[in-house]
C-alpha angles and dihedrals in degrees: 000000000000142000095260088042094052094046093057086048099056092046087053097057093036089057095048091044087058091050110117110234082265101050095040085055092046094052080042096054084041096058087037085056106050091041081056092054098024088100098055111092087217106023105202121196102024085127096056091039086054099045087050091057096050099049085049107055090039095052 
């Protein structure tokens, strides 16, 4: 890996380790989300999977 590479690496951990528990669930139900469409050549209703999510984990 390489210098640039590590240190992207690093900034990235360092930002999910600084995610509050809601923040961390709702980047975990958006990349849930997009793996469950990833396969549709034209994924339709990501936005409304992740605005449910959303409205759910801040209610």
């Amino acid at each position: 890996m390489s210098g640039a590479e590590e240190d992207m690496k690093k900034q990235t951990e360092s930002i999910l380790r600084e995610l509050s528990a809601e923040e961390r669930e709702i980047l975990w139900r958006v990349i849930k989300a997009e793996r469950d469409k990833l396969h549709m050549k034209n994924p339709r209703g990501i936005n409304e999977d992740i605005w449910k999510a959303i409205t759910e984990i801040i209610k």
